[in-house]
C-alpha positions as CSV (number, residue, x, y, z in Angstrom):
1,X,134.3,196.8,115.7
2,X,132.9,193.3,115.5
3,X,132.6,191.6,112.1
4,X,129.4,192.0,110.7
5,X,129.0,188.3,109.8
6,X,129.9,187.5,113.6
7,X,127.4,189.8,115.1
8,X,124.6,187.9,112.6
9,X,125.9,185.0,113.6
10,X,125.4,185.6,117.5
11,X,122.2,187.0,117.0
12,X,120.9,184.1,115.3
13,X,122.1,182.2,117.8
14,X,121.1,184.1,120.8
15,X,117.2,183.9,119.3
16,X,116.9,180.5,118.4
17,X,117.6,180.1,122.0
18,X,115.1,182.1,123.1
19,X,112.8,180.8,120.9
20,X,113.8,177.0,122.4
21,X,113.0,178.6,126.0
22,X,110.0,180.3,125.2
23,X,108.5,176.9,123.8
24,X,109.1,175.7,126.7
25,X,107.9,177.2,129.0
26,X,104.5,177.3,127.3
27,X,104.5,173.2,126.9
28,X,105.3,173.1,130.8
29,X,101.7,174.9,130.9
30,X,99.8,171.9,129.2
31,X,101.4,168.7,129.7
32,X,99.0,166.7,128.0
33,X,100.9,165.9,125.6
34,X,104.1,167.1,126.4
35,X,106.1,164.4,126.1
36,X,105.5,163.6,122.5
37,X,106.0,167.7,121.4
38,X,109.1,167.3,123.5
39,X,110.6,164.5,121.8
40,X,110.1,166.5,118.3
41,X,111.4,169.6,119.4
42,X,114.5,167.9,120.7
43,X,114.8,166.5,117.3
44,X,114.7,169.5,116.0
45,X,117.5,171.5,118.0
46,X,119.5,168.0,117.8
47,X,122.4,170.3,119.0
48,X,120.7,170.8,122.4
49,X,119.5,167.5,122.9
50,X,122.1,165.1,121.4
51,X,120.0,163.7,119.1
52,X,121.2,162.8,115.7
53,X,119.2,162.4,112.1
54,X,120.2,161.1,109.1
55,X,120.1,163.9,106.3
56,X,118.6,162.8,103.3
57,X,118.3,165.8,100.3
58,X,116.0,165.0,97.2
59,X,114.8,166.5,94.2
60,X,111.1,167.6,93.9
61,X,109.0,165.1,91.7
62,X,111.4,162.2,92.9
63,X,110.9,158.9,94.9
64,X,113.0,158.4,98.1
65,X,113.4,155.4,100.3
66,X,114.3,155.9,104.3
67,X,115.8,152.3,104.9
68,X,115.2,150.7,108.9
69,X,117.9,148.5,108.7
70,X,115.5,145.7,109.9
71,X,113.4,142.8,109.0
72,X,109.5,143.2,109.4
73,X,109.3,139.5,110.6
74,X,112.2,139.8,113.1
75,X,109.5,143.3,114.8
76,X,106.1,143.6,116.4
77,X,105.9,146.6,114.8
78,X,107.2,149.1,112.5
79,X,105.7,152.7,112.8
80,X,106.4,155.9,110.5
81,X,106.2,159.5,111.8
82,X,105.6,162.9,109.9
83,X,106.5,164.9,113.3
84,X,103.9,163.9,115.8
85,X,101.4,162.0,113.0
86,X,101.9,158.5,111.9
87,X,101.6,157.8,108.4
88,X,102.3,154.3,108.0
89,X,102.5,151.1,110.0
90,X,103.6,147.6,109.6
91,X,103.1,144.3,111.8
92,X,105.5,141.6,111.8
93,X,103.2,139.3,110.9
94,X,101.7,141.5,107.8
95,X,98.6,141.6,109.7
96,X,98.2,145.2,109.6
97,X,99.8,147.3,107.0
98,X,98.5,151.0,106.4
99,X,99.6,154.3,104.6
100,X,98.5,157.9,105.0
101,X,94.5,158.1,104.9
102,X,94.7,154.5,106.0
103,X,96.1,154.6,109.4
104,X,94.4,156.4,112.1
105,X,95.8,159.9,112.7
106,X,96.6,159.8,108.8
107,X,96.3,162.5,106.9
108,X,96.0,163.1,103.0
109,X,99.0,164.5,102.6
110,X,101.0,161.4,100.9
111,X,97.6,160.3,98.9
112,X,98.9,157.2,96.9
113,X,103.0,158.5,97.3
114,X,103.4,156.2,100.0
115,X,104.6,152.5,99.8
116,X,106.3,150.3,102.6
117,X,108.3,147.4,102.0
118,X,106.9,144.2,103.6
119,X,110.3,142.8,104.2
120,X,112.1,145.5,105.6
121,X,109.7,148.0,106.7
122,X,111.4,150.9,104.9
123,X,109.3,153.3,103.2
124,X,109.3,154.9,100.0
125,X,107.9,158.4,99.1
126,X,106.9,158.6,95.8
127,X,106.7,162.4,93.4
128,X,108.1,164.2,96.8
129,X,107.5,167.9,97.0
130,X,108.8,170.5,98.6
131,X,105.8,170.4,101.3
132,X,107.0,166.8,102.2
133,X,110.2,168.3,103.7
134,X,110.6,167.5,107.4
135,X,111.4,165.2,110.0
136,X,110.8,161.3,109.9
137,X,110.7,159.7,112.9
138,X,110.9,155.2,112.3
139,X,109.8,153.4,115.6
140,X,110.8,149.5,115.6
141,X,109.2,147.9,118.4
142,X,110.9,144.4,118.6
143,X,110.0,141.5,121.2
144,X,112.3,142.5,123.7
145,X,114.1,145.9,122.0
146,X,112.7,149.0,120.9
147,X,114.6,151.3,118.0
148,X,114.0,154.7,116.7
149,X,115.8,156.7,113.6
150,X,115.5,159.9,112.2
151,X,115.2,161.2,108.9
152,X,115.7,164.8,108.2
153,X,114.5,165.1,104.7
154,X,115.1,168.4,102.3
155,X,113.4,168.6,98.9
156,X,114.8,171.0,96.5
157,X,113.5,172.2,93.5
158,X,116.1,172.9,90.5
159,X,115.8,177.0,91.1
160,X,114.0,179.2,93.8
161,X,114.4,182.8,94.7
162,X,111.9,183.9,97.5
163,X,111.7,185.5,100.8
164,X,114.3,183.1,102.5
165,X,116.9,183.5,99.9
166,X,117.9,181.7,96.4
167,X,117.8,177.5,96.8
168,X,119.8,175.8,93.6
169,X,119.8,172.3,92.6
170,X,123.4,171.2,91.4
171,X,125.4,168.2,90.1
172,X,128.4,167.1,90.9
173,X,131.1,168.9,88.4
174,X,129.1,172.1,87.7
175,X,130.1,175.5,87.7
176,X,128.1,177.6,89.3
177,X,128.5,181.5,89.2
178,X,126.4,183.8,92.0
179,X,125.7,187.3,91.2
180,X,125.6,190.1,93.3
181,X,123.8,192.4,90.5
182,X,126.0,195.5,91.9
183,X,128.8,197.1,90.8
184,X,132.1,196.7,92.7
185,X,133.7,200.4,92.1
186,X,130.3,201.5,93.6
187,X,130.5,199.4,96.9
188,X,132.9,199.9,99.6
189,X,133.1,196.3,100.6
190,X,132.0,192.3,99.1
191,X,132.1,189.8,100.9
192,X,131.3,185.8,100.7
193,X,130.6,183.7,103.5
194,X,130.1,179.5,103.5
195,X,128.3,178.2,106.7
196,X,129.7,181.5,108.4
197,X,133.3,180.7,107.1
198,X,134.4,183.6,105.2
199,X,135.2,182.6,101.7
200,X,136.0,185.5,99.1
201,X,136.5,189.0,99.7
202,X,137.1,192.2,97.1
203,X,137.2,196.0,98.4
204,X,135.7,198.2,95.8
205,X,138.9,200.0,94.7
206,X,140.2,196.3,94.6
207,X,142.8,197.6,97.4
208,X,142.2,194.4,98.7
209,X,141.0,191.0,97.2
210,X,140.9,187.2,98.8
211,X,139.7,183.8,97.7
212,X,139.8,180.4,100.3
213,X,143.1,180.1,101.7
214,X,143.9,184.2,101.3
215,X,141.3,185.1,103.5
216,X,141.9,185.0,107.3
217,X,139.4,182.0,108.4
218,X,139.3,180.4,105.1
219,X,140.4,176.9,104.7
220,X,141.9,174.8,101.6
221,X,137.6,173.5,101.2
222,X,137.9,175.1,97.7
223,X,141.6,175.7,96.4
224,X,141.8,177.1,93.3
225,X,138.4,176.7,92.2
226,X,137.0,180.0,93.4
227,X,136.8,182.7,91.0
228,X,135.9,186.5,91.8
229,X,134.7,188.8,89.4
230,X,136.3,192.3,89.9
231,X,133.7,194.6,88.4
232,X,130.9,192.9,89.8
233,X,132.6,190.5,92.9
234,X,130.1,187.6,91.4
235,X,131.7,184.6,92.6
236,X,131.9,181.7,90.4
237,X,132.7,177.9,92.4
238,X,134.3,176.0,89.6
239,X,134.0,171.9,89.4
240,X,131.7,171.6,92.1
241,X,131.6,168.6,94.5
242,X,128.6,167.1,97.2
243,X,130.3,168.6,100.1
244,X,130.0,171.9,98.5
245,X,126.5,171.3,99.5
246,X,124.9,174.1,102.3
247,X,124.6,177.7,103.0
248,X,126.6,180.7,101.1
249,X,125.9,184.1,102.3
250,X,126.3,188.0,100.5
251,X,127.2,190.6,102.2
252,X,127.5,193.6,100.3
253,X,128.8,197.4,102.4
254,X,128.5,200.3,100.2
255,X,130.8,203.6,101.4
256,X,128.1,204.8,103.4
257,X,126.1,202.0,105.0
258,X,125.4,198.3,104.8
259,X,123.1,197.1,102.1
260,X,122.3,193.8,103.6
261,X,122.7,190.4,102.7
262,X,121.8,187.7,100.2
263,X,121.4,183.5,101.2
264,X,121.8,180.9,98.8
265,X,121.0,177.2,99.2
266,X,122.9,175.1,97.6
267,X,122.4,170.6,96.9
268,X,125.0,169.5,95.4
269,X,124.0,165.5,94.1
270,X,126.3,163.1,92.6
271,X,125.4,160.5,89.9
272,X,127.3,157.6,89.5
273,X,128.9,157.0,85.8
274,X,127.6,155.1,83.3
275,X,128.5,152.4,81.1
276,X,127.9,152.9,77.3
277,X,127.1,149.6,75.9
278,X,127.2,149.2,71.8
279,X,127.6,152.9,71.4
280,X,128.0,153.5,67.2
281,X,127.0,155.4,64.3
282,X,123.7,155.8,63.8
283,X,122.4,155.8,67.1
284,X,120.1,158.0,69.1
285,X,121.6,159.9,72.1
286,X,119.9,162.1,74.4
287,X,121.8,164.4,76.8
288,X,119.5,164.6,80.0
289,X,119.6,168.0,82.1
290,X,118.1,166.9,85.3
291,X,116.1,169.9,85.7
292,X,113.1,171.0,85.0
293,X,112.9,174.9,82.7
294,X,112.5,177.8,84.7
295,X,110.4,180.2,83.5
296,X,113.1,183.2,84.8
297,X,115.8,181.3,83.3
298,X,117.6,180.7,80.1
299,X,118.6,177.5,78.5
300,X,121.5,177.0,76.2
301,X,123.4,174.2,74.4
302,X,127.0,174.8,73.0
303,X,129.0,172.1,70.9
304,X,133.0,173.1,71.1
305,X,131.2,176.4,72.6
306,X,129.1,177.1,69.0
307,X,125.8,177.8,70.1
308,X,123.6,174.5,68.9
309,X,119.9,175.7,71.1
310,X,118.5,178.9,71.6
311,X,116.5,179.9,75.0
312,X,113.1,178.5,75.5
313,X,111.6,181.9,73.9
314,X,113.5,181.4,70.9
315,X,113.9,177.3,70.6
316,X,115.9,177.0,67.6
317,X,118.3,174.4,66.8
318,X,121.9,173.8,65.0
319,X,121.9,176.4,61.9
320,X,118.4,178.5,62.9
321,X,121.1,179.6,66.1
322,X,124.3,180.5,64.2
323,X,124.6,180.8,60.2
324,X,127.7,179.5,60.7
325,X,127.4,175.9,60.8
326,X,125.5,173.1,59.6
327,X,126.7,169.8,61.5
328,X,124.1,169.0,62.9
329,X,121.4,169.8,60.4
330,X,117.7,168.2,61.1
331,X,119.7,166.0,63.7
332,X,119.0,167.4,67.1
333,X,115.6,167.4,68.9
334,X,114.8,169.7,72.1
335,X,112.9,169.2,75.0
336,X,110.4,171.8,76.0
337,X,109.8,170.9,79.1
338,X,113.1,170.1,80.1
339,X,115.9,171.2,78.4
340,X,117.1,167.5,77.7
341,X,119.1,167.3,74.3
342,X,118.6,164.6,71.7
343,X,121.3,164.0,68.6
344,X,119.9,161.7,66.5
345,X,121.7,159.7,63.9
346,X,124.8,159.9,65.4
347,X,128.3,160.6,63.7
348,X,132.1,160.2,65.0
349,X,132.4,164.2,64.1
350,X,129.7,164.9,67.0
351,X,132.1,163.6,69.4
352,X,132.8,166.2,71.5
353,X,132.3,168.5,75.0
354,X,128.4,169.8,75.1
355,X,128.0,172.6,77.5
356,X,124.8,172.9,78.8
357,X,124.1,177.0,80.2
358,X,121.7,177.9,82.5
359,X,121.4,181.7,83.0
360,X,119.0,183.5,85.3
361,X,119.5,186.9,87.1
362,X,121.0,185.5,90.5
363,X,122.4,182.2,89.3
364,X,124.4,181.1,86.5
365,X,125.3,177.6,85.6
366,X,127.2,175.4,83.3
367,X,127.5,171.6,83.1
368,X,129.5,169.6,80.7
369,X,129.3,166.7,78.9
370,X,132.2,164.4,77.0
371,X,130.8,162.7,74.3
372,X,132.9,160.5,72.2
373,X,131.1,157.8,69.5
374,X,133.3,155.5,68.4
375,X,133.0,153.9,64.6
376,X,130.7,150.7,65.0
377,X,132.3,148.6,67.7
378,X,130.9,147.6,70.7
379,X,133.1,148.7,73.3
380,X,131.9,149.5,76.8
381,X,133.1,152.9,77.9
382,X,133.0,154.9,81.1
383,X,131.8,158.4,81.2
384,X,134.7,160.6,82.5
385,X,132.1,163.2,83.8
386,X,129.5,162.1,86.2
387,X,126.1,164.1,86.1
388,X,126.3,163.9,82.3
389,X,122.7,161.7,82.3
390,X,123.3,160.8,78.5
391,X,121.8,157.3,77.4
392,X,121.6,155.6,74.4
393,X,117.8,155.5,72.8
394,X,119.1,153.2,70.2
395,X,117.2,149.9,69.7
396,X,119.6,146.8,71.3
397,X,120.5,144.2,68.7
């Protein structure tokens, strides 16, 4: 009997092909402006027609910048796409430059979030949103040349769980745990699948249980930092990197029938480390989550894993979360809005790991930050964790 995973797979396959056809063969029927809708639809199935984009993935309420690797005075003209509508335009001699409502076929989608470079040309989208996902098509039109690239931009919010599965928002280092919300004893087969590549595997009278390399097709993409749970088969993916990034898929057969399956979208961004200029005593530090609170999800901080900050509909802080201690009494400040942590005064005995816990009923995650503050010298340390976005607040002598 064919693999479940595989049949899906062909399926998929077999009608986005017919989809392709069908499109077609209506387009053939009005060729007025067939050759501009052709040119998008082969940048959309890039597979079919060789055409290649670069992938750019973003975080909603960011800016991004699509660079043209060109100079504006060195091109005629330097046009911007949104599929088949321009949105901004720039001449090489700056004598017409226009944005969004501005150029002719403009539209108000980008009101006042666009902003193109006079040198270069490249344009920047400002507060992006999920909406502004899509394909950018550049057009440099040169005295003698002519150049196109191709942007496929994806704008992810922190956490989403809708009709086309669960989308996450990760940094490099996380763990992230995925929950099946089953029982394993009560299923008669869990599996895990990345980009159709089957991961992690546990039967539910745990006859038979894989991770990566001990499953048939997997590969050595994640040695040893898989992690099954055997009374749920919730799979955690320890110490997460960027090309972790992409499409993990549930499957989940109880004894008597298939239950169907489960999609989660994962963007996995790095952050380059930071230097820690005159970090002392004293100071003012705030330990930046990079997210934004989600209403179905719970926010926690842990110092040394004591519990330091309640959820958001209990914010406490320090001793109002555990009786237990008092280090950092009247020293820490939440953020409401987004989880970010402030210490305030600072002291060599708050030098330590802060684990950062976000829970919710599909995803779990946890994020870590090293803190050390040395005793009033100015040395200029690296941070020996990445997406830990902790920066001093501290007034510079």
């Amino acid at each position: 009997m064919m693999d479940l995973a595989l049949k899906k797979r062909n399926n998929r396959s077999l009608l986005q092909i017919k989809i392709f056809v069908s499109f077609l063969e209506k387009l053939l029927k009005n060729n007025s402006r067939f050759i501009l809708t052709l040119l998008w639809c082969c940048l959309l199935y890039h597979g079919v027609c060789g055409v290649a984009a670069d992938v750019v993935s973003v975080k909603e309420g960011e800016s991004v910048s699509l660079q043209t690797d060109v100079k504006t005075n060195q091109q005629v003209s330097i046009k911007w796409y949104f599929y088949n509508t321009r949105i901004a335009q720039i001449t090489g001699d700056l004598s017409k430059i226009c944005t969004d409502v501005q150029c002719n076929e403009g539209t108000e989608r980008f009101r006042d979030r666009l902003k193109l470079d006079h040198q270069t040309g490249s344009l920047t989208i400002m507060n992006i949103r999920t909406t502004d996902s899509g394909l950018y098509l550049q057009v440099s039109n040169g005295k003698n040349s002519k150049s196109e690239k191709t942007f496929n931009v994806t704008v992810h919010v922190f956490f989403s769980d809708g009709k086309n599965g669960v989308s996450v928002f990760l940094m490099e280092r996380d763990s992230v745990t995925l929950h099946t919300n089953v029982e394993t004893n009560q299923q008669g087969k869990i599996r895990w699948y990345f980009s159709d590549t089957r991961i992690a595997e546990i039967n539910g009278d745990l006859s038979f249980i894989c991770t990566d390399v001990q499953c048939k097709d997997g590969d050595e993409r994640f040695r040893d930092r898989l992690k099954l749970d055997h009374q749920t088969g919730s799979l955690t993916i320890m110490n997460i990197r960027t090309n972790d990034s992409g499409v993990y898929e549930l499957i989940i057969s109880s004894k008597k029938k298939n239950e169907g399956d489960t999609t989660f979208n994962f963007a996995v961004h790095d952050v380059s480390a930071l230097k820690l200029d005159e970090m002392k005593e004293g100071g003012n530090v705030t330990l930046y989550t990079d997210v934004i609170k989600n209403p179905n999800g719970v926010m926690t901080w842990h110092f040394n894993d004591i519990l330091i900050t309640g959820d958001q509909s209990k914010i406490c802080t320090d001793v109002q979360c555990n009786e237990d201690t008092e280090r950092f009494r009247d020293r820490l400040k939440l953020n409401n809005q987004t989880g970010s942590l402030t210490i305030m005064n600072t002291r060599t005995t708050d030098s330590g790991v802060y684990k950062l816990e976000i829970n919710s009923s599909r995803v779990s995650i946890v994020r870590t930050f090293n803190v050390t503050f040395p005793v009033a010298t100015r040395s200029a340390e690296k941070r020996t964790r990445a997406p830990l976005n902790w920066m001093p607040t501290a007034k510079k002598k």
